[in-house]
N, C-alpha and C positions, 0 to 999 in steps of 0.2 A: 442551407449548410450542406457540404458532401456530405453523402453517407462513408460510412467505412462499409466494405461490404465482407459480408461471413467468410471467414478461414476455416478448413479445418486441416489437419496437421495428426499424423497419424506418428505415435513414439514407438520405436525399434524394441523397448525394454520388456522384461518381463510383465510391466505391470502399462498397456498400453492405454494411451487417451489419444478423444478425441479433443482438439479445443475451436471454439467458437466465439467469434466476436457481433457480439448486438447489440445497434445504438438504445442509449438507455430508453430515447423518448418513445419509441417503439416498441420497447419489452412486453412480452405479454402478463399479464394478470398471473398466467399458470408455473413460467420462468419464471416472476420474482419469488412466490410463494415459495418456489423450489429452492432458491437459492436462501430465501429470510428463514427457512427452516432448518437449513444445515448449518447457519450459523446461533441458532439457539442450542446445538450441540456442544457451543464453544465457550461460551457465557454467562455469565450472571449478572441477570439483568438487574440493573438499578430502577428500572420502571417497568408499569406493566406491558406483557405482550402485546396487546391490542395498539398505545402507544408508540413500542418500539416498531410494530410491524408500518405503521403509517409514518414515521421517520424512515427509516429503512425505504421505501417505498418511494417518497418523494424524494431522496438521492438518487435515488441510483436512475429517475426519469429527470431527472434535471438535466439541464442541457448541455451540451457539449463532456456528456458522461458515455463512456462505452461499459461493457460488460464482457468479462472474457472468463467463459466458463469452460471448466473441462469434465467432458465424460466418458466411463469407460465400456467396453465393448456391448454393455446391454443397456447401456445410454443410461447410466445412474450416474447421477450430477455428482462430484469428487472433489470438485473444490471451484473457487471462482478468484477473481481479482476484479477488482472496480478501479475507473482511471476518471477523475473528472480535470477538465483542462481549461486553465484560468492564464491568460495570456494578461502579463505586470508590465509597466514600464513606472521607473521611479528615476531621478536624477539622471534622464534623458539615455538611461541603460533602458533595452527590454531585454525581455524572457518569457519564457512559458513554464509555469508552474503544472505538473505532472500530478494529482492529489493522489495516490491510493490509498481510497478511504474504506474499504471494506478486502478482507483477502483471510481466506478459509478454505484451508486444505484438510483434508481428512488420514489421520495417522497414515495407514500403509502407503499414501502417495506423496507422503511429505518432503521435498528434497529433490524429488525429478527435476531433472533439467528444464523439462518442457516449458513451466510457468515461466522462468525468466526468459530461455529465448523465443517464446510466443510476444512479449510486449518489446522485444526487437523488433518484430514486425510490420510494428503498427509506425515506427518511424517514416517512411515515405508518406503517408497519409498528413500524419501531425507538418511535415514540411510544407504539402500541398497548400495545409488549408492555412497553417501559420507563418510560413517562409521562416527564414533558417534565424535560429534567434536562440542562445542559451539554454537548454532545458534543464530543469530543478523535480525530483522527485523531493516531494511531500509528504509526509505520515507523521498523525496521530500516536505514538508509541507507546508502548509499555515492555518489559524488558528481554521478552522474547523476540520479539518485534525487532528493535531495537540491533540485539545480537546479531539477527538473522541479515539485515538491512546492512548493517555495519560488514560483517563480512562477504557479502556479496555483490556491495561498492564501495570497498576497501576506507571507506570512512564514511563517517555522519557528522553534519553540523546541528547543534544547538543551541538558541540563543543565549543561554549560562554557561557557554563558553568564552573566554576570553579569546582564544586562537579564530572564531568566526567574523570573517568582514564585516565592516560596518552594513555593506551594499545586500548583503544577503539577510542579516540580522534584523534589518529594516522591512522586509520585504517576508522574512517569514513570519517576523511578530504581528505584523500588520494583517497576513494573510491569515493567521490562527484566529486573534482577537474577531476579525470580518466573520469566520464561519463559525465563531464559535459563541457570537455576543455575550450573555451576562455570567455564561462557563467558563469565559476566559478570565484567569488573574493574571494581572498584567505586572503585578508585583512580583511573582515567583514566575512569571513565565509559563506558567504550566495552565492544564484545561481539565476544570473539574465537572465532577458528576459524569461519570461517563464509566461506561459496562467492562467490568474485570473480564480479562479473557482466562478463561479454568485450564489449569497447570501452569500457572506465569513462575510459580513456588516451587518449581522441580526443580532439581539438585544440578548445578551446572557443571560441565564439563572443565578441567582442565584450561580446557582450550580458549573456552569463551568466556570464564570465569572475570577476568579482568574487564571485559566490557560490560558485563554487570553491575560489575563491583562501580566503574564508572557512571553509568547509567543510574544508578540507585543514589549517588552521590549528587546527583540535580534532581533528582524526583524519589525521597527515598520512605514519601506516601502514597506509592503508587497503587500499594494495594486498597488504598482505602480509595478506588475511582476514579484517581490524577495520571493523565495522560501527560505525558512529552512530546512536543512538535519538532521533529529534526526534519534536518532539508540534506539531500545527496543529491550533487552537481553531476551531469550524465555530460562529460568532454570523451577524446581520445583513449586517457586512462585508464577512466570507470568503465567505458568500453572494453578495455581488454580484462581486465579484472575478471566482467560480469561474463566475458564468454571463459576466461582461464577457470575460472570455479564452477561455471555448469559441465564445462568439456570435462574438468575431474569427478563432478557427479554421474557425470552417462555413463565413463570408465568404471566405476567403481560399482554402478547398477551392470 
């Protein structure tokens, strides 16, 4: 398999990073520690640390997974995003499923632009190694998540949607139920037993209040460890979208 080979990418803002990309299978021992510990910051784990850390561990070295961490000028890890990539074909469609299954920013650097247009990046590589074929970002969700997702590819699909194609509905249930065996209810859609992210219960804004309110309305146990799998479709659109809403975060930093 190509490697992807290390970026880094220096941000104008007051608050600068560096970002880096490293195939998972490669990570060292001292990387993941670093990264499995800033996200105990974020947390409440349903099981124990030793557990979570050897979950966590076996992800993010699984295959055809990258790592894109960012750190700032004295090299203190600030946040990461994980990509694992599952190339689908179902009723002679394909695609490439996008997973981001891990993504942990730390307060003050929350909202920079960087992170989203750092995984523009890696676009010519995914072509390279998978030729040109539909791509589908993936996530595990919960309502922040959710929000956040939602407005920065101007929509989300979810299986307990009735407006969600059959072609995509097929395709993400299948691919939750696969990664997620005996967690997945396949009755409600939804994936249980799984780690609360700490402040999902702040107070929402105005603005995003109604994506909540939607959100909570297919999953409205979330607090109690049920995840939601939505899928955002990455064509022409969600392309302008995603660079229209980072270019108004750069402005506004």
């Amino acid at each position: 398999m190509k490697k992807f080979k290390k970026k880094q990418v220096i941000a104008t803002t007051n608050k600068p990073l560096n970002s880096v990309v490293i195939e998972g299978v490669s990570a060292s021992e001292s990387i993941l520690k670093e990264m499995w510990r800033l996200r105990l910051d974020f947390l409440n784990l349903s099981i124990s640390e030793k557990d979570d850390w050897i979950i966590f561990r076996q992800n993010c070295r699984k295959r055809n997974t990258v790592l894109v961490n960012f750190y700032d000028q004295g090299g203190k890890l600030q946040g990461y995003y994980t990509f694992f990539f599952n190339p689908v074909k179902h009723a002679s469609r394909r695609a490439l499923l996008v997973h981001a299954k891990y993504y942990y920013v730390r307060p003050d650097y929350r909202g920079n632009y960087k992170f989203t247009f750092s995984s523009l990046k890696l676009i010519p590589g995914l072509i390279r190694r998978y030729g040109l074929r539909p791509i589908y970002l993936v996530a595990f969700s919960f309502p922040t998540s959710y929000v956040s997702l939602s407005r920065t590819f101007g929509s989300a699909m979810a299986a307990q949607e009735d407006s969600i194609p059959e072609w995509e509905k097929f395709v993400l249930e299948s691919y939750s139920s696969a990664e997620n065996g005996s967690n997945w209810d396949d009755e409600r859609k939804l994936i249980v037993n799984q780690n609360v992210p700490i402040g999902e219960d702040r107070p929402a804004s105005l603005s995003v209040r109604h994506l909540k309110e939607h959100y909570q309305a297919m999953n409205p146990q979330w607090n109690k460890g049920i995840s939601l799998p939505i899928m955002m479709k990455f064509d022409f659109a969600t392309l302008k979208n995603v660079i229209k809403t980072n270019v108004r975060r750069k402005i506004r930093r």
